[in-house]
C-alpha positions as CSV (number, residue, x, y, z in Angstrom):
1,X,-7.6,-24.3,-78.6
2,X,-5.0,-23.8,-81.0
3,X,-4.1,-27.1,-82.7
4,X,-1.1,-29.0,-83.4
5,X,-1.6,-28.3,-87.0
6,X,-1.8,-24.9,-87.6
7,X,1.7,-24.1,-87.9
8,X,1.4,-20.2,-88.7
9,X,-0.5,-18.3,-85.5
10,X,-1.6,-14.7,-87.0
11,X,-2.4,-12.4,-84.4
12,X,-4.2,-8.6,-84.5
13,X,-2.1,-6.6,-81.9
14,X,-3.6,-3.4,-80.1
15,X,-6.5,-5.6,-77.3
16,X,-4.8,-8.9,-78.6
17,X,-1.3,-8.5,-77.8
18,X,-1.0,-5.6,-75.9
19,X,-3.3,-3.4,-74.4
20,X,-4.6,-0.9,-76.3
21,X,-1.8,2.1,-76.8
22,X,-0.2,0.0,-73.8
23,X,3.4,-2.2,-74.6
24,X,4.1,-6.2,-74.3
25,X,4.6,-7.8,-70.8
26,X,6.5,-10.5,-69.6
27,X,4.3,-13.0,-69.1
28,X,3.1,-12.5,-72.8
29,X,6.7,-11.9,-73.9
30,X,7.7,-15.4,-72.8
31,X,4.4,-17.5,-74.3
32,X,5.1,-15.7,-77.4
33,X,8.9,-17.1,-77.4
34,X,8.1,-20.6,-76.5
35,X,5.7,-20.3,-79.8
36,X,8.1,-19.3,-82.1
37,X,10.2,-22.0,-81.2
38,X,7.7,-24.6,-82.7
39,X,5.6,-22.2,-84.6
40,X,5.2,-19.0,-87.1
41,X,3.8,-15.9,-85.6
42,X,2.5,-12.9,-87.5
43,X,1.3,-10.0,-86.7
44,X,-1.3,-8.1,-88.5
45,X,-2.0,-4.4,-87.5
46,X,-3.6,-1.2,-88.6
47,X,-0.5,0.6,-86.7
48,X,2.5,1.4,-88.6
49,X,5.8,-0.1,-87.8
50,X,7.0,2.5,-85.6
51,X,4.1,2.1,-83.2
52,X,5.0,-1.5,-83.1
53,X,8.3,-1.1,-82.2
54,X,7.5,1.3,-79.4
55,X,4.9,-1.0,-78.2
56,X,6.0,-4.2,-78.7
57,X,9.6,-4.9,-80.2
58,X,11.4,-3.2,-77.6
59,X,9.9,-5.2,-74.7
60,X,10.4,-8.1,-76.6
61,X,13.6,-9.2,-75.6
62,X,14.5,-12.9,-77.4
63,X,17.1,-14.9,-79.0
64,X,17.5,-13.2,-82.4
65,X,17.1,-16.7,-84.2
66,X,14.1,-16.8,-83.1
67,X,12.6,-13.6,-84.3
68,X,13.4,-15.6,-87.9
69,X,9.8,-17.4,-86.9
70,X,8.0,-13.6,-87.0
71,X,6.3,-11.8,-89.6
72,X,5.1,-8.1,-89.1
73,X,2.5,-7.1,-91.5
74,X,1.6,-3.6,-90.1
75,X,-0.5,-0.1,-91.8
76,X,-3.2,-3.1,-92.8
77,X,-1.0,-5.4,-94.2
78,X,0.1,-2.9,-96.4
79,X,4.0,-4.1,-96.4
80,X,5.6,-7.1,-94.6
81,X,8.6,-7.2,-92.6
82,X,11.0,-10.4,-91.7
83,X,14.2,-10.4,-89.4
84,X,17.4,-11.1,-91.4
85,X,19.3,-9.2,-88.8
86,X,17.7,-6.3,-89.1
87,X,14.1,-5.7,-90.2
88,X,13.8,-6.3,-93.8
89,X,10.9,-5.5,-96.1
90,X,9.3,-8.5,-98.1
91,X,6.9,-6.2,-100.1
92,X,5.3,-2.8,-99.9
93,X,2.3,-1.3,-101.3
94,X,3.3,2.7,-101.6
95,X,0.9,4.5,-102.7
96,X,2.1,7.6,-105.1
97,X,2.3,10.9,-103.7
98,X,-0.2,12.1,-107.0
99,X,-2.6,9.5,-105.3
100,X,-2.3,10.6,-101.7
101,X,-2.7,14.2,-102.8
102,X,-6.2,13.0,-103.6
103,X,-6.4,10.7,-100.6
104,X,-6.0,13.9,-98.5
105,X,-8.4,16.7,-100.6
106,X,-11.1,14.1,-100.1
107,X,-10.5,13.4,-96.6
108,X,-10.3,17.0,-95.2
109,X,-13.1,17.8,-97.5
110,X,-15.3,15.0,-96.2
111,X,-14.3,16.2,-92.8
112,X,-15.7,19.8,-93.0
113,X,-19.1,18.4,-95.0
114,X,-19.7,16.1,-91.6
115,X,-19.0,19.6,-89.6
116,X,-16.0,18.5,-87.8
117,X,-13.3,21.2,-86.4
118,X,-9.8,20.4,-85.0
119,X,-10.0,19.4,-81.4
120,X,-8.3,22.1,-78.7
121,X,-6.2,19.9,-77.6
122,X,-4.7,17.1,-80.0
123,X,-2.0,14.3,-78.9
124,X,0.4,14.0,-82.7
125,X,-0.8,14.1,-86.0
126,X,-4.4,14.2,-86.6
127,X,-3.8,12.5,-90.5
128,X,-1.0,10.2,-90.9
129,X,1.2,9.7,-94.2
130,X,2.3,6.0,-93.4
131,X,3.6,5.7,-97.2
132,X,1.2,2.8,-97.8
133,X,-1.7,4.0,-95.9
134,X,-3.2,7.4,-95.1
135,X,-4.6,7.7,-91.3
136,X,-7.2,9.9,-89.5
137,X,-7.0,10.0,-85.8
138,X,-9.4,12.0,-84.5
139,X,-7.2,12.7,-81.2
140,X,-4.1,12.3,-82.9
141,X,-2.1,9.3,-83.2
142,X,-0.7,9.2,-79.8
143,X,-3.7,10.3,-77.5
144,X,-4.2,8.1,-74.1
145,X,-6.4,5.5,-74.4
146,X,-8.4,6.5,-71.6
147,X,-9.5,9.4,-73.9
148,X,-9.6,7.4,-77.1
149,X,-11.9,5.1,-75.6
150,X,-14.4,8.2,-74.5
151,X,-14.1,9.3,-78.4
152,X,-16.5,8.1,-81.1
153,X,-17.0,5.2,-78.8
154,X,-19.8,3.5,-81.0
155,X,-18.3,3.8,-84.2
156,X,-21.0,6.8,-85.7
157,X,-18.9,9.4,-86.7
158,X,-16.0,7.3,-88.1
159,X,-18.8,5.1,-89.6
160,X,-20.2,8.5,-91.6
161,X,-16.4,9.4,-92.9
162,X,-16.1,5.9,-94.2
163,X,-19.4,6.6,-96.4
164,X,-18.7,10.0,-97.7
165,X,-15.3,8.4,-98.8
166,X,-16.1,5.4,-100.5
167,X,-17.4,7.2,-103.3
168,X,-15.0,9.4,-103.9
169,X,-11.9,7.0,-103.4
170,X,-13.0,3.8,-105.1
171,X,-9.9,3.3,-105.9
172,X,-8.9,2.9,-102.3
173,X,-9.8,0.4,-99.5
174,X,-11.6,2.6,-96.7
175,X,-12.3,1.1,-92.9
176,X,-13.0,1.9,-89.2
177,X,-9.7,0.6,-87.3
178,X,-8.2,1.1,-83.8
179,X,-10.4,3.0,-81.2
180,X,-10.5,7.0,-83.1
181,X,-9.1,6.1,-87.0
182,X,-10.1,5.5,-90.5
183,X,-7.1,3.9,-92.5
184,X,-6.7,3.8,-96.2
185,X,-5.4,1.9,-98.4
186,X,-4.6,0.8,-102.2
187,X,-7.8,-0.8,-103.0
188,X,-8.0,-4.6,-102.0
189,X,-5.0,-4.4,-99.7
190,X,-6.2,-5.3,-96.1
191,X,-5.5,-7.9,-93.4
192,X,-7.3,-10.2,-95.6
193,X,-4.8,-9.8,-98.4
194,X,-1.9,-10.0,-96.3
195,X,-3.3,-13.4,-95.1
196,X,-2.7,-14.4,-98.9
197,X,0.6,-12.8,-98.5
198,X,1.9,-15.3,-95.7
199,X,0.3,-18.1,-97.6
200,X,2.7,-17.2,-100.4
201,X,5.5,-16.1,-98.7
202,X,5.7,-19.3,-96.3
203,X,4.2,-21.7,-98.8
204,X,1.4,-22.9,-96.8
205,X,-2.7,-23.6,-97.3
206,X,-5.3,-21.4,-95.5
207,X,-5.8,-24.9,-93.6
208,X,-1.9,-24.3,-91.7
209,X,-3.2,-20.8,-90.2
210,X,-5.3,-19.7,-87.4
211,X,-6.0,-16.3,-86.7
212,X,-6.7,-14.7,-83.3
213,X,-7.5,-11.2,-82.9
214,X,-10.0,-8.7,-81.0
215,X,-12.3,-7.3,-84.0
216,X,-13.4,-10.1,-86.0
217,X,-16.8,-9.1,-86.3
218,X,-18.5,-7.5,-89.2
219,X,-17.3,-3.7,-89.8
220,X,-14.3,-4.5,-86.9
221,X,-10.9,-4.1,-89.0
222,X,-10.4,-8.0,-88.5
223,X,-13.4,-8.8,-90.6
224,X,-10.8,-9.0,-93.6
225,X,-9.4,-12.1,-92.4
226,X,-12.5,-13.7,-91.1
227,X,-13.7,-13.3,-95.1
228,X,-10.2,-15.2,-96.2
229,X,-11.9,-17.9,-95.1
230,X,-9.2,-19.3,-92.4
231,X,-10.3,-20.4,-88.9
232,X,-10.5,-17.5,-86.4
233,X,-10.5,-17.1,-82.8
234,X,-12.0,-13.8,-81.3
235,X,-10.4,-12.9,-78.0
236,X,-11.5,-9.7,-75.9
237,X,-8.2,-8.6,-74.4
238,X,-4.5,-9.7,-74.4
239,X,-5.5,-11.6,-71.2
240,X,-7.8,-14.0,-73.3
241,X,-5.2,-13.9,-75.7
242,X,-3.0,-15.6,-72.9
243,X,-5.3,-18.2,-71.7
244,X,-5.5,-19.2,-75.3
245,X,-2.0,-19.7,-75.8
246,X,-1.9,-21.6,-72.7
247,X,-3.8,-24.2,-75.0
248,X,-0.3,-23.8,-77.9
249,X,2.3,-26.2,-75.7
């Protein structure tokens, strides 16, 4: 149940808003406006903004004033993004283009020490420059999710990149997220740190926020904001999600 007094309602997005690689529906679409009329929303994601546009902006047709209610934290919380019109940037952690050069030595050389080869067929880019996070898909960023589910489907491969990186970028924050990435950041910034974000930017305690999301468990990209120390809800799909929001009004 989410209670009367948590006043800012975080959510993960790919399996908690939408479907995996799928967009927003209606019937989410419209429990989603009816919270931002008496609540915050956030979203936190791993994807970078464009993805959420695609996904989820462009279905979500509502009153403009009301979007002044959402927060978009997406590439890990990386930067944050408010409606004043238009979607505006509250802060952004870049990282320097010396920085990524390293960032991307150390991931294709970690790639060819675990023995693995460019797939025949590959659906975008294979290793993303989102300006404040680096991204390995191992698909490609816009496979089908009926094949990114097939792929690395119990974490062991991903799992071994994140190893062989951690010692060579300890500068840099470096986690399993989605269903086929590794995402990497400036060191410390993850969903838990955007969690501190919100708190700051809206003025609010941790006790004002509940977070619901799909991967709250330990080595799932929502761990972050379970370790903030805020109260979490772990749902399995967007239809959970739904039933939970039910619970909002």
């Amino acid at each position: 149940m989410i209670k009367p007094e948590k006043k800012v309602v975080i959510f993960s997005f790919n399996g908690t808003l939408v479907p995996n690689g799928g967009v927003l529906d209606a019937e989410m679409a419209e429990l989603l406006t009816k919270l931002l009329v008496e609540r915050k929303v956030v979203i936190i994601s791993g994807c970078g903004f464009p993805k959420i546009e695609t996904q989820f902006l462009n279905s979500f047709r509502t009153n403009a004033n009301i979007l002044t209610n959402l927060l978009i934290l997406p590439s890990s919380a990386s930067k944050m993004l408010t409606w004043k019109g238009a979607w505006t940037e509250v802060y952004t952690e870049h990282i320097a283009a010396k920085s990524k050069e390293e960032i991307f030595v150390s991931l294709n050389t970690a790639l060819r020490k675990l023995g693995w080869s460019m797939p025949e067929k590959t659906f975008g880019s294979v290793i993303q420059d989102r300006g404040t996070q680096i991204t390995f898909s191992g698909l490609g960023e816009n496979a089908p999710t009926e094949l990114k589910e097939k792929w690395d489907r119990e974490r062991i491969f991903r799992s071994k990149i994140v190893e062989e990186l951690k010692s060579k970028l300890p500068n840099y924050d470096v986690r399993i997220g989605g269903l086929t990435s590794v995402d990497i950041t400036k060191r410390g910034v993850n969903k838990g740190y955007g969690i501190r974000k919100v708190e700051e930017y809206l003025k609010v305690g941790p006790e004002s926020l509940i977070f619901i999301g799909d991967a709250i468990f330990s080595g799932g990209n929502d761990f972050p904001v379970k370790a903030s120390g805020i109260d979490c809800i772990q749902v399995h799909s967007p239809d959970e999600t739904k039933q939970l929001l039910s619970t909002a009004f």
